[in-house]
C-alpha positions as CSV (number, residue, x, y, z in Angstrom):
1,X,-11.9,-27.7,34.9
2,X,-10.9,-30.2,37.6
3,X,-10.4,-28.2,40.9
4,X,-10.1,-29.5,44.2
5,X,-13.2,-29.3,46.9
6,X,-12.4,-29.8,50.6
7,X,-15.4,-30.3,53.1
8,X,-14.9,-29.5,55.8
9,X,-12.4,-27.1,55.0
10,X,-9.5,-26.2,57.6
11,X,-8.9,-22.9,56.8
12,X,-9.2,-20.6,60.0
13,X,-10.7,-17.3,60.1
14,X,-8.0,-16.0,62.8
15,X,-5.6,-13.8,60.1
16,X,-7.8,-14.0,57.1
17,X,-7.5,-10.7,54.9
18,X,-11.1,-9.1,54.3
19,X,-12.0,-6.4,51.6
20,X,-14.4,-4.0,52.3
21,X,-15.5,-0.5,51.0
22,X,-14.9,2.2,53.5
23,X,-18.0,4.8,53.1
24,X,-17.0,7.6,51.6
25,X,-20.9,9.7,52.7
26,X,-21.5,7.8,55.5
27,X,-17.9,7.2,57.3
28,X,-19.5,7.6,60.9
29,X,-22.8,5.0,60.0
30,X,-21.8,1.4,62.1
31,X,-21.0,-1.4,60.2
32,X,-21.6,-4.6,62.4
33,X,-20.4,-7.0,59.9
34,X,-17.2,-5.5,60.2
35,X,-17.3,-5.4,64.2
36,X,-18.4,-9.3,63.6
37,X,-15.3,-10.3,61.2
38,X,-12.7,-8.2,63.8
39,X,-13.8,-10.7,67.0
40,X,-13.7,-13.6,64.1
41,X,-9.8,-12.6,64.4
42,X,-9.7,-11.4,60.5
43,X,-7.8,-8.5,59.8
44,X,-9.9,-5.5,57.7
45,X,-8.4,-4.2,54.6
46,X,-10.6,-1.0,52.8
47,X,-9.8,-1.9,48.9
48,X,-11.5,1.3,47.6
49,X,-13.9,1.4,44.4
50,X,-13.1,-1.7,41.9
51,X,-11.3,-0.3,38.4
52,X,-14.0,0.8,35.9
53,X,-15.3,-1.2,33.6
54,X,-16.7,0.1,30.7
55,X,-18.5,-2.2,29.2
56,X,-20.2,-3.5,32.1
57,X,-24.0,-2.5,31.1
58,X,-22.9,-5.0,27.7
59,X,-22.7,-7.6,29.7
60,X,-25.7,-8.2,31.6
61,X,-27.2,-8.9,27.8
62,X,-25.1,-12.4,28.5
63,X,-28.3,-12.8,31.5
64,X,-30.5,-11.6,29.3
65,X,-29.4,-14.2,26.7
66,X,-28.9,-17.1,29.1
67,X,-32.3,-16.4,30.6
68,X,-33.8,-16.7,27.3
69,X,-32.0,-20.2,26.9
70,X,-33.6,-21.6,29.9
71,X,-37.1,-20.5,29.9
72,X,-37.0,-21.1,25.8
73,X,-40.0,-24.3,26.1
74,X,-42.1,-22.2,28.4
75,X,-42.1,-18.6,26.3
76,X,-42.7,-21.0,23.0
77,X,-45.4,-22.3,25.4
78,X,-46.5,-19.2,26.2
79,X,-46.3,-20.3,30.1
80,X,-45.5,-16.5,30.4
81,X,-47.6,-15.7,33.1
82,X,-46.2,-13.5,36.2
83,X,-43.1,-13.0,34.0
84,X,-43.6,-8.7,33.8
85,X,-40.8,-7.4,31.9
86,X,-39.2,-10.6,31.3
87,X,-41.2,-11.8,28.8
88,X,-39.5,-9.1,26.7
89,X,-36.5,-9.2,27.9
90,X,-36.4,-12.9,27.1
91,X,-37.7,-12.3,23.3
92,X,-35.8,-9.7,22.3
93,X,-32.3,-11.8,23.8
94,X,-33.5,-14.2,21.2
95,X,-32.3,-12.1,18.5
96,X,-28.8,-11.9,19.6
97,X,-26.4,-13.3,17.4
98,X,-24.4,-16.3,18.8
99,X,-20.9,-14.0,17.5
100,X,-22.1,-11.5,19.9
101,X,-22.5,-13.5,22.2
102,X,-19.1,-15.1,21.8
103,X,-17.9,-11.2,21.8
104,X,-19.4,-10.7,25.2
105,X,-18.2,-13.8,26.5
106,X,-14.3,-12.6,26.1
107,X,-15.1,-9.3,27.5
108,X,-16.7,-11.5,30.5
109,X,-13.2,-13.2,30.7
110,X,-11.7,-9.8,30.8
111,X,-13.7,-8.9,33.6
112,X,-13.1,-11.5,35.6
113,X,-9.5,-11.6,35.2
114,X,-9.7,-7.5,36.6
115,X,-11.9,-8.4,39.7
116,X,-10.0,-11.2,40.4
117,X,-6.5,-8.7,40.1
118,X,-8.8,-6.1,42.4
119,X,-9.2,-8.6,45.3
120,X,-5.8,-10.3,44.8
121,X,-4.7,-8.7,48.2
122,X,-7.1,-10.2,50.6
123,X,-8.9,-13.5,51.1
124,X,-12.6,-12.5,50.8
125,X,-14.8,-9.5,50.2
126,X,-17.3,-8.2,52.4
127,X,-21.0,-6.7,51.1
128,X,-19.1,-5.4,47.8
129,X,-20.8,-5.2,44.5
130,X,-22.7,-8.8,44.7
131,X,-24.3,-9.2,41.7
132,X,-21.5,-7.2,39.8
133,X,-19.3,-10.3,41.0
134,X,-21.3,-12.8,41.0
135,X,-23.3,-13.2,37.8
136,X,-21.1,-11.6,35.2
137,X,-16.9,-12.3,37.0
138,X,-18.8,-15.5,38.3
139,X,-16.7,-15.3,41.3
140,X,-18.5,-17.2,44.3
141,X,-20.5,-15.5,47.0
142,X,-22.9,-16.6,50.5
143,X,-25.3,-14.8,51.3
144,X,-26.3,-15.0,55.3
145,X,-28.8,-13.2,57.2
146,X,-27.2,-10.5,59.5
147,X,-29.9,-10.0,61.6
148,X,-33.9,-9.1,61.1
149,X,-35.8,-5.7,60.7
150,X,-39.3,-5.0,61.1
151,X,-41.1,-4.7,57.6
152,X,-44.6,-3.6,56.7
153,X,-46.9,-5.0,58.8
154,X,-45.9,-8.1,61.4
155,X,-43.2,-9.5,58.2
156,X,-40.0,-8.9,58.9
157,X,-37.0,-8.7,56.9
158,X,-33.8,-9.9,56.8
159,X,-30.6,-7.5,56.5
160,X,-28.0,-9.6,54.3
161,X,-24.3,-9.8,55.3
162,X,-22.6,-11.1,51.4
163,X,-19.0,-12.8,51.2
164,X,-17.8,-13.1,48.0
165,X,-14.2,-15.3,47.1
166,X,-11.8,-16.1,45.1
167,X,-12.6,-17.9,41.4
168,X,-11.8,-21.7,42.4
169,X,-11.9,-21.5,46.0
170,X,-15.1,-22.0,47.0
171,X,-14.1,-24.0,50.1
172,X,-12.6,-21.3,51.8
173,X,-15.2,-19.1,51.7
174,X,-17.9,-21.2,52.4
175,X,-15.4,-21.9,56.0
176,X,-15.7,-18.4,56.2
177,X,-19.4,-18.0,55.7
178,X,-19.7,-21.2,58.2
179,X,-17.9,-19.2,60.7
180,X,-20.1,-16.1,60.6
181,X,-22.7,-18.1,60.6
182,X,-21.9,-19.5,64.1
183,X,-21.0,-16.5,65.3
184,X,-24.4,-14.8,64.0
185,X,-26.2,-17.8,65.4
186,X,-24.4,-17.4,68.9
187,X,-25.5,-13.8,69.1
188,X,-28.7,-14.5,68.4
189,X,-28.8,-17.0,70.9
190,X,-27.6,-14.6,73.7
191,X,-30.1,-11.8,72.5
192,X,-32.6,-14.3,72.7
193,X,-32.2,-15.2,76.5
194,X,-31.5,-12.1,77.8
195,X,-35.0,-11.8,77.1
């Protein structure tokens, strides 16, 4: 497919529509990233769970299957060192007929049609289901460091703040996720000489 790509891209963040899921145990428990988006000027929009999909556990064979495709030389190799459950994972996707695969492949199409009808009323989602959207609806998603915790020992770790977008509009989500970004980096930098 041909689709356009504009860079730098003039959409503004000032009115932009953002899904989120409202939670339903902890509805008191802060959500900064939402605080962040509201001074961004974009308006909040709970979508509520995605429609059920039932033959969502099916489709991660399609990683399975693709992973197997690309690490074919080095399992023939044996190169399989470090791989833990991979390494069977990978063998066993072998197997899979390519009419299965073919199968799972229109039920992928049907997925991604569904998500894409789920976030059809706003213009981005917000920390929702990443890898549900992003390796089997293939829909696009940044992933930005929200801000970092102490981990074991002096480490520390970084707590992720994930935009996902539209199929095809990659653009404006990556002017969205430029725009957090800045904003992130701006707080950061206040933090940091208030010191």
């Amino acid at each position: 497919a041909n689709r356009p790509f504009s860079w730098p891209n003039r959409t503004r963040c000032q009115g932009m529509k953002i899904g989120y899921q409202a939670s339903r145990r902890n509805a008191d428990r802060p959500r900064p990233e939402l605080e962040l988006l509201k001074r961004l000027g974009c308006e909040l929009v709970d979508l509520g769970p995605p429609p059920e999909f039932e033959n969502y556990r099916a489709l991660a064979k399609i990683i399975d299957i693709e992973g197997a495709s690309v690490m074919d030389q080095m399992l023939r190799d044996g190169q399989t060192e470090g791989w833990n459950a991979w390494k069977n994972i990978f063998q066993s996707a072998q197997f899979i007929s390519a009419i299965d695969y073919l199968r799972l492949q229109r039920l992928r199409t049907d997925l991604m049609q569904q998500f894409e009808d789920y976030i059809q009323p706003v213009d981005a989602l917000v920390n929702v289901f990443e890898i549900f959207q992003t390796n089997l609806a293939g829909h696009p998603c940044v992933v930005l460091p929200r801000e970092f915790r102490a981990g074991r020992g002096l480490a520390q770790r970084p707590v992720p703040l994930t935009l996902t977008g539209h199929l095809n509009r990659d653009d404006e989500l990556l002017s969205l996720a430029h725009a957090v970004q800045s904003e992130l980096d701006r707080k950061s930098t206040r933090l940091n000489s208030s010191h």
